[in-house]
C-alpha positions as CSV (number, residue, x, y, z in Angstrom):
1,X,145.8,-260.0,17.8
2,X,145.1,-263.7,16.2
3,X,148.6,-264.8,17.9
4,X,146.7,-263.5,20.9
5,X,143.5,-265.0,19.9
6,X,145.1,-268.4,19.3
7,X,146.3,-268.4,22.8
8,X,143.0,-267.6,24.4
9,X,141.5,-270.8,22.2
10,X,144.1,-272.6,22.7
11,X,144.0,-272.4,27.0
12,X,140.4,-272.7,26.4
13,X,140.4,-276.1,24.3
14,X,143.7,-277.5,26.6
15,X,141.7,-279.2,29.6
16,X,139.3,-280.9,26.7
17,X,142.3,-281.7,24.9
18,X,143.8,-283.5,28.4
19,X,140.7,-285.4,29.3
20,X,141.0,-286.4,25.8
21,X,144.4,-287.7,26.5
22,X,143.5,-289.0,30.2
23,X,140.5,-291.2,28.8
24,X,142.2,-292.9,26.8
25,X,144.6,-293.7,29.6
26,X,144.5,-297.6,31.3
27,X,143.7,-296.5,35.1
28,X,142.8,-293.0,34.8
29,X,140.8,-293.0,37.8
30,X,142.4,-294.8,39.8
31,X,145.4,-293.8,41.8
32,X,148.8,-294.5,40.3
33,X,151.2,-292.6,37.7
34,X,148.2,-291.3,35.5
35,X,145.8,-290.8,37.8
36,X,144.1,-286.9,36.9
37,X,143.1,-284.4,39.8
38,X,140.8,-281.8,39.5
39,X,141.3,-278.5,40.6
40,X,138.4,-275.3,40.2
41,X,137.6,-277.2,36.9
42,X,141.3,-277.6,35.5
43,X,142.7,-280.7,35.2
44,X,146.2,-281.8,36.4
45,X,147.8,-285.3,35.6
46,X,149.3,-286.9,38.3
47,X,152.3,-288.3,36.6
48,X,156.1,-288.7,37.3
49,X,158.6,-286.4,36.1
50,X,162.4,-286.6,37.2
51,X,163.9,-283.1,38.7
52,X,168.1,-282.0,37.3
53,X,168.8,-283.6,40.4
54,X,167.4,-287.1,39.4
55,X,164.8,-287.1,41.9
56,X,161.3,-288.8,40.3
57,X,158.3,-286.4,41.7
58,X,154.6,-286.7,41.1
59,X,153.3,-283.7,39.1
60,X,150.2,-282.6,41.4
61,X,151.2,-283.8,44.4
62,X,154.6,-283.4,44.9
63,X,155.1,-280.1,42.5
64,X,151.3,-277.8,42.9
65,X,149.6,-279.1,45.7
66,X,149.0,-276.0,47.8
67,X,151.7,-274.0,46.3
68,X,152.2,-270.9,44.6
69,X,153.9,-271.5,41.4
70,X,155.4,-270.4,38.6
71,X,156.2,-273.1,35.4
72,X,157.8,-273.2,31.8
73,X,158.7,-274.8,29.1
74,X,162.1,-274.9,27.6
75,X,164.8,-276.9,26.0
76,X,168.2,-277.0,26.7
77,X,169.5,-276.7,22.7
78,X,167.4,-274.0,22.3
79,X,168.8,-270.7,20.7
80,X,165.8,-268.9,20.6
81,X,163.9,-267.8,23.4
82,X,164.9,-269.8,25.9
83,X,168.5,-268.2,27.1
84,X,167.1,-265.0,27.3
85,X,164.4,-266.4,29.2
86,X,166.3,-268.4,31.5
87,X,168.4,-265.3,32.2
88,X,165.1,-262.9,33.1
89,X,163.4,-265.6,34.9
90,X,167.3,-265.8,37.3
91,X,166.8,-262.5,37.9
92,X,162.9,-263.2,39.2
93,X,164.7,-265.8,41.3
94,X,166.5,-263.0,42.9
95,X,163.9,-260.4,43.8
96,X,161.7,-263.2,45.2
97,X,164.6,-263.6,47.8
98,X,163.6,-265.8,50.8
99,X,160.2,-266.9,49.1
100,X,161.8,-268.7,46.4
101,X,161.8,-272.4,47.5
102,X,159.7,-271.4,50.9
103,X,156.2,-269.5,49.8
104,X,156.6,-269.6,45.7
105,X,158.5,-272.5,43.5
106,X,159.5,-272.5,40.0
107,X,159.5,-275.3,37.8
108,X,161.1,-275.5,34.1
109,X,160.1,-278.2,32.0
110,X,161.9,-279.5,29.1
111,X,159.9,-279.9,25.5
112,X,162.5,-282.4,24.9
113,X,162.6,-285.3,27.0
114,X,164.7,-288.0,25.4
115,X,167.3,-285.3,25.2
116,X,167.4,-283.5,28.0
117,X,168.5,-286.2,30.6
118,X,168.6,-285.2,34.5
119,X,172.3,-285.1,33.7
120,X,171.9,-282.9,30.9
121,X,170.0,-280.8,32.5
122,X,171.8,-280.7,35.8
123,X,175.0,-279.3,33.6
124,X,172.1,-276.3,32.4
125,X,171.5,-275.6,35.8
126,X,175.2,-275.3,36.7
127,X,175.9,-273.5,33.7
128,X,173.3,-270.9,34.6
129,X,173.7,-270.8,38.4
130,X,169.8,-271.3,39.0
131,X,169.6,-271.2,42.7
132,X,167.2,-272.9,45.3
133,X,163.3,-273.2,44.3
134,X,163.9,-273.9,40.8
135,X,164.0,-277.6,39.4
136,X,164.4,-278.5,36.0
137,X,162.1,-281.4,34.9
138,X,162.4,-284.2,32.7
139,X,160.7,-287.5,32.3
140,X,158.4,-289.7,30.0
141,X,157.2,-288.0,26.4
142,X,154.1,-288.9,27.1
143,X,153.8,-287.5,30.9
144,X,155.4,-284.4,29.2
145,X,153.0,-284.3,27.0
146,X,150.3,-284.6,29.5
147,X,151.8,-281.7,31.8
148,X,152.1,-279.3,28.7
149,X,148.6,-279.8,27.9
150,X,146.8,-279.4,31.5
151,X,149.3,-276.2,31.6
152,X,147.7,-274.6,28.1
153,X,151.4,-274.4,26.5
154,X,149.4,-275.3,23.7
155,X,148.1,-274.3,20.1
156,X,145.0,-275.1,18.0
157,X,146.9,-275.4,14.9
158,X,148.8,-278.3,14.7
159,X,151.5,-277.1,12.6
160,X,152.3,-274.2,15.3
161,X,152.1,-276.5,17.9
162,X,154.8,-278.8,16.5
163,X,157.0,-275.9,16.4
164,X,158.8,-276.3,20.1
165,X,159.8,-272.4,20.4
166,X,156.0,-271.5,20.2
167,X,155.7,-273.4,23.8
168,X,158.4,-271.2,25.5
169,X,157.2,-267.6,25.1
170,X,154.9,-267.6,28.3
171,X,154.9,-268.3,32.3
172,X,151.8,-270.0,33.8
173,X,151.7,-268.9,37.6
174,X,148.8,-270.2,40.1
175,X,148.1,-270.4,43.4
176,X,146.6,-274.2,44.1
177,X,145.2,-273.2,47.4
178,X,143.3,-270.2,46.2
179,X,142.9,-271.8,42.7
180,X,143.9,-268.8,40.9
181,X,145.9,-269.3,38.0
182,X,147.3,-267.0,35.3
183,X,149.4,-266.5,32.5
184,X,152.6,-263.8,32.4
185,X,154.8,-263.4,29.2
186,X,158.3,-264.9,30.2
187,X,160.0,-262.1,28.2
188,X,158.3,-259.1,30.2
189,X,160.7,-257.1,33.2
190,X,160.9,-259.7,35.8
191,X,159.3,-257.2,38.5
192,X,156.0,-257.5,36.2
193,X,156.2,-261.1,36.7
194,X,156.6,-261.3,40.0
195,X,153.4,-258.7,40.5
196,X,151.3,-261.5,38.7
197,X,153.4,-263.8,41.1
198,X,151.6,-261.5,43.9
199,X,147.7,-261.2,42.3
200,X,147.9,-264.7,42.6
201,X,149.1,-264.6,46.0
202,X,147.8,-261.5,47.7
203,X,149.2,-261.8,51.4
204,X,152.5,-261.5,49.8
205,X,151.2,-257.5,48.5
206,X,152.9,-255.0,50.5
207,X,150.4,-252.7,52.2
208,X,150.8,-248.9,52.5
């Protein structure tokens, strides 16, 4: 329950934390790499990442902007978590079929920037056979930052939040055009995932 309860505060303090971060920011409000959007009162930076495949992508625009979406946090040295997650959220891949890439998009982003190259993480891709509609992401530490932040992979106490593996346990999910957005645990059966894939995207549920 306080794991649960540090979560909670911790998605509830994130977008302060962010506009925190974004004030401080030369430009904020103007257009350009750290420009911020708001979105149903969360707060999304605009900055560049770089996808496995070396392409540089805006964050809002070119990666949410009326999308349904799925996003994580991972590393690729990680021994933990993240294999196991990487595996469960392949086999989401699969049982979105057709949709993934076309109606929904997943996004993994790494905790560890300066180490996880768009090289480094094109071999992770390979070496997992990710299909279509999932990039791998990369880019500045501090646009990282930024993203990690506006998505609530995020803790209160500082000392947890340092730890990387405490940022990989969970999948936040949202529909831009609807503004609906969500949290799923990234270890849970992938069907369960891809229902909270569906209550944020409702003309995908299968009527009777």
């Amino acid at each position: 329950m306080s794991t649960r309860r540090n979560l909670l505060a911790g998605l509830g303090s994130s977008a302060a934390v962010f506009v925190g971060w974004a004030a401080m920011q030369s430009g904020a409000e103007e257009s350009g790499s750290d420009s911020v959007v708001m979105r149903g009162g969360g707060v999304f930076p605009n900055v560049t990442l770089v996808t496995h495949e070396g392409r540089k992508v805006r964050f809002y625009d070119d990666l949410i902007r009326g999308k349904v979406v799925a996003f994580n946090m991972m590393y690729t040295e990680c021994s933990g978590k993240c294999p196991t997650m990487t595996a469960n959220l392949r086999r989401l891949q699969q049982l979105l079929g057709d949709r993934a890439g076309c109606s929904v998009f997943m996004y993994s982003i790494t905790l560890q920037p300066l180490m996880d190259t768009p090289e480094v993480l094109q071999a992770y891709v390979e070496k997992h056979h990710i299909g279509v509609g999932w990039q791998f992401l990369t880019g500045e530490p501090e646009a990282v930052e930024a993203v990690r932040f506006s998505l609530g992979f995020y803790d209160i106490n500082p000392e947890v939040d340092r730890n990387l593996s405490s940022h990989t346990g969970l999948i936040r999910v949202g529909n831009d055009s609807l503004e609906r957005w969500t949290m799923a645990p990234a270890l849970t059966e992938p069907m369960h995932i891809l229902s909270t894939l569906n209550h944020v995207d409702p003309s995908e549920i299968l009527t009777v």
